[in-house]
C-alpha positions as MATLAB code, in Angstrom:
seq = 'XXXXXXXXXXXXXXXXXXXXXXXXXXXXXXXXXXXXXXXXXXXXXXXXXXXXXXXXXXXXXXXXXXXXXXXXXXXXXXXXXXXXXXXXXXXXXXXXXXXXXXXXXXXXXXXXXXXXXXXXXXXXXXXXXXXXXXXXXXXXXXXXXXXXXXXXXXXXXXXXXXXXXXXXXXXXXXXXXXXXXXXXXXXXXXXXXXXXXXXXXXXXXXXXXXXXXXXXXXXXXXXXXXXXXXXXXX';
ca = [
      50.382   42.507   30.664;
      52.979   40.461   28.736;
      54.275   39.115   32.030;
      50.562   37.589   32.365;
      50.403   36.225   29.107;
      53.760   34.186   29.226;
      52.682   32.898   32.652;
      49.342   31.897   30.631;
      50.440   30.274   28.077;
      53.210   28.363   30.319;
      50.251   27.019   32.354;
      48.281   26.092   29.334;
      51.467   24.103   28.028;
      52.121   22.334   31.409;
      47.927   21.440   31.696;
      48.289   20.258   27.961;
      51.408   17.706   28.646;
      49.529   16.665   31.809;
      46.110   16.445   30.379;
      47.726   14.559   27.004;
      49.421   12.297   29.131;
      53.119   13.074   27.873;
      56.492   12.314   28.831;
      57.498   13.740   31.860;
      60.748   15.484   30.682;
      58.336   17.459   28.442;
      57.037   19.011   31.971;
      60.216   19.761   33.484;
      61.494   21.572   29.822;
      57.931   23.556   30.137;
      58.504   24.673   33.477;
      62.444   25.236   33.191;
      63.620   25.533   30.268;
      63.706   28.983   28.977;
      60.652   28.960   26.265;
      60.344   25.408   27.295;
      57.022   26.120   26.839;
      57.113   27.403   23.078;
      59.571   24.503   22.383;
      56.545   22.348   23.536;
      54.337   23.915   21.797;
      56.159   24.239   18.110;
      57.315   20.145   18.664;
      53.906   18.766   20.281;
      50.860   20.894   20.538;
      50.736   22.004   17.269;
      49.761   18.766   15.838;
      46.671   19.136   17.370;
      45.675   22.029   14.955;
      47.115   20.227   11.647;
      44.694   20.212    8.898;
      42.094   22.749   10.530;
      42.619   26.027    8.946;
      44.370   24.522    5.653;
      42.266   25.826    2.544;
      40.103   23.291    0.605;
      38.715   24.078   -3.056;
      35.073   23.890   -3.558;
      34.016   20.844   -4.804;
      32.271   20.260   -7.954;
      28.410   20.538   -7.687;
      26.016   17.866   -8.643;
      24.561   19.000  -11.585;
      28.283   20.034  -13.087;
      29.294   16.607  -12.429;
      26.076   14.955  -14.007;
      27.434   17.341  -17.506;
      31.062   15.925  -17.226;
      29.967   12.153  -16.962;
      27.532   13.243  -20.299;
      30.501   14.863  -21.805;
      33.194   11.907  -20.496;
      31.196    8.795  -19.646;
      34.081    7.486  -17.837;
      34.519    5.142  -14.914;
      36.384    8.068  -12.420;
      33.400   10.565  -13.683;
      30.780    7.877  -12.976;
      32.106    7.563   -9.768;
      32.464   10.924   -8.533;
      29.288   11.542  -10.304;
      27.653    8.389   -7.799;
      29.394    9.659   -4.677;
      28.083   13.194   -5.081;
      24.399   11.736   -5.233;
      25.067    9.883   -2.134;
      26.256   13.000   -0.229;
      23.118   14.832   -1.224;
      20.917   12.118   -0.237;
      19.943   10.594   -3.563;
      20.101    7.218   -2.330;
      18.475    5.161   -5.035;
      20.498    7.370   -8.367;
      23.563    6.692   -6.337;
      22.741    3.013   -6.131;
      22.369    2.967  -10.102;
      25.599    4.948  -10.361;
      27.156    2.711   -8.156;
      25.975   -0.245  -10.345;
      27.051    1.024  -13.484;
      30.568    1.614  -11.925;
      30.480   -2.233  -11.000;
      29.090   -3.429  -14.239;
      32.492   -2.178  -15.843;
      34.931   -2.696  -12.645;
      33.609   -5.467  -10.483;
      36.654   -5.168   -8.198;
      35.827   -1.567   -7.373;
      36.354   -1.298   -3.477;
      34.315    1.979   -3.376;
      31.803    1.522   -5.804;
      30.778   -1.986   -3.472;
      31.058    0.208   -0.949;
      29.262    2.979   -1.870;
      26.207    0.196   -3.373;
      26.118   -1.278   -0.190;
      25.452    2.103    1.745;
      23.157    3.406   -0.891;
      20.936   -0.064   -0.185;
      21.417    0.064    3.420;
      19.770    4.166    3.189;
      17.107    2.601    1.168;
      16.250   -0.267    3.703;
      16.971   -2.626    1.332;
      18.791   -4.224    4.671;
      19.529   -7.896    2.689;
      21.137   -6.634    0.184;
      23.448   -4.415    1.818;
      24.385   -7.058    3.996;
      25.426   -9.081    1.155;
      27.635   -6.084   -0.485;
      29.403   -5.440    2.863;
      30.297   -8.788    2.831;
      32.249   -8.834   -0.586;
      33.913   -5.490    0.328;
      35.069   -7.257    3.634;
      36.010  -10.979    1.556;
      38.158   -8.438   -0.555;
      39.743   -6.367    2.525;
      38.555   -7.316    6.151;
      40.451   -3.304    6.708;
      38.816   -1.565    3.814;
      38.066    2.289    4.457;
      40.201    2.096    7.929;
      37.957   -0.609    8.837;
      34.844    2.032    8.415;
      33.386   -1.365    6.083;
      33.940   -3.833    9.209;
      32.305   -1.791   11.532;
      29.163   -0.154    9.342;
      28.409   -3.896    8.606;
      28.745   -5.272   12.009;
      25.848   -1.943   12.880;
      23.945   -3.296   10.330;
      23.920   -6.560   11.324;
      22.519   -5.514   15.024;
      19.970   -3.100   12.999;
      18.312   -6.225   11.365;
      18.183   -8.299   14.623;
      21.435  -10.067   13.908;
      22.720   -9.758   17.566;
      24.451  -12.213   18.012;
      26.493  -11.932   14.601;
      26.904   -8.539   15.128;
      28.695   -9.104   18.561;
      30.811  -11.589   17.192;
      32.161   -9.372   14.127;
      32.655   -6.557   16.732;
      34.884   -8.376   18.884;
      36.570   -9.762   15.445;
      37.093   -5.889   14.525;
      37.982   -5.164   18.400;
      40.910   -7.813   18.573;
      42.492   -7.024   14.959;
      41.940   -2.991   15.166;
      42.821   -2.546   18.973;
      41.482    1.209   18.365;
      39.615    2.913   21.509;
      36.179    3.778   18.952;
      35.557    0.103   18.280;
      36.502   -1.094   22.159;
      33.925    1.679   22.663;
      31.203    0.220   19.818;
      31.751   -3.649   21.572;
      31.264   -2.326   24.737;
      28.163   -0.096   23.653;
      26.454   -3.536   21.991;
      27.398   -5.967   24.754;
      25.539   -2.679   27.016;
      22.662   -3.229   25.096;
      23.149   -6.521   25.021;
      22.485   -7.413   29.037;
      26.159   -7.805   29.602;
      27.368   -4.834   31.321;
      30.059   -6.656   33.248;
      31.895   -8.137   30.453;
      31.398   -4.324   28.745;
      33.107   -3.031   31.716;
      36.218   -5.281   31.267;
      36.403   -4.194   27.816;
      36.406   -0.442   28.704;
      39.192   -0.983   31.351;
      41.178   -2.808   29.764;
      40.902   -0.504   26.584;
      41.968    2.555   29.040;
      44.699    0.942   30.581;
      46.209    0.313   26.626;
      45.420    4.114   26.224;
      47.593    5.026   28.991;
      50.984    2.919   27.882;
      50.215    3.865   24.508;
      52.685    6.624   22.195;
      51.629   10.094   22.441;
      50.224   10.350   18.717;
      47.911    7.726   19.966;
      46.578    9.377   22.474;
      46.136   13.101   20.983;
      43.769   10.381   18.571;
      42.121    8.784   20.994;
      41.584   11.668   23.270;
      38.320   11.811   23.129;
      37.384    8.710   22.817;
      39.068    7.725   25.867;
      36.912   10.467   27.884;
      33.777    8.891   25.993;
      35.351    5.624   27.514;
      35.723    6.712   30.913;
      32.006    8.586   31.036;
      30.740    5.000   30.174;
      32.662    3.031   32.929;
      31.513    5.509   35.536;
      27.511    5.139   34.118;
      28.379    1.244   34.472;
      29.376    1.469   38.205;
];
């Protein structure tokens, strides 16, 4: 039985390195090496579990956080108080929240943020538009460009097209990540350009391939949502 296990878990290292796209000596120390394959494991696959079974405290609940900000009306408890609204879908409180937090910190990066995501959940589509933009005229990479791209969606929503196109291939050149190759080539899908979408995904894959092995235990999966596309597009 133990015999079978080793030779199991061998094969699921070798697959892995193949699968991930690693460095060839890793195969060779897998199949070789004695525990190659737990040497592979212990100094590459176990990234892939970080941060999955690590214990998180409860956070506080809404109505506890509404008595703090009573009790210590300060910016950090208005904040948390306006984010926690958000997350349970009070939209319109959070927006207030939000506004307060500005009134006293105009520079705020989440507050704007968090103002222009509480307008855009409210349809208030103008307005939104015009917070994304001063979170994005403060720091075009703000949120690990989550700002860039949630305006540039926005844009499309409204019937921007065009605009939106353009600020996606803005956020494609300077990112270079695989999700927002993947959003361009999405739009320019809908778009009537399926050719120029098809390009995109290619040459997005071929940057996957010659790309460090962090990057692609990242991008993993959004290089197979890549490839699924390119194969509907053929």
């Amino acid at each position: 039985m133990y015999l079978y296990a080793a030779l199991a878990f061998k094969i699921w290292m070798a697959v892995d390195c193949v699968q991930r796209g690693g460095e060839r000596f890793w195969l060779w120390i897998i199949i070789i090496a004695p525990f190659g394959d737990w040497v592979y494991f212990f100094a590459v696959k176990v990234h892939d579990f970080r941060g999955r079974f690590t214990f998180r405290p409860r956070g506080k609940g809404l109505e506890e956080l509404r008595r703090q900000y009573r009790s210590t009306p300060s910016l950090q408890n208005r904040l948390a108080l306006a984010e926690a609204l958000a997350a349970a879908g009070e939209q319109r409180e959070a927006g207030e929240q939000y506004r307060g937090v500005l009134e006293q910190d105009p520079q705020s990066p989440p507050a704007r943020l968090g103002l222009a995501r509480a307008l855009r959940d409210e349809a208030e589509f103008e307005a939104a538009l015009g917070e994304y933009q001063l979170v994005l005229e403060a720091n075009p990479k703000y949120g690990d460009y989550a700002a860039a791209l949630e305006h540039a969606e926005l844009c499309w929503d409204v019937g921007e097209r065009e605009r939106a196109v353009a600020l996606l291939e803005g956020l494609a050149a300077s990112s270079r990540r695989m999700d927002h190759q993947i959003a361009l080539a999405q739009h320019l899908v809908d778009a009537g350009t399926s050719e120029r979408a098809r390009a995109i995904l290619g040459a997005a894959l071929e940057s996957h391939e010659d790309s460090p092995d962090y990057v692609k235990r990242r991008d993993r999966a959004a290089a197979s949502e890549a490839r699924r596309m390119l194969r509907e597009l053929r």
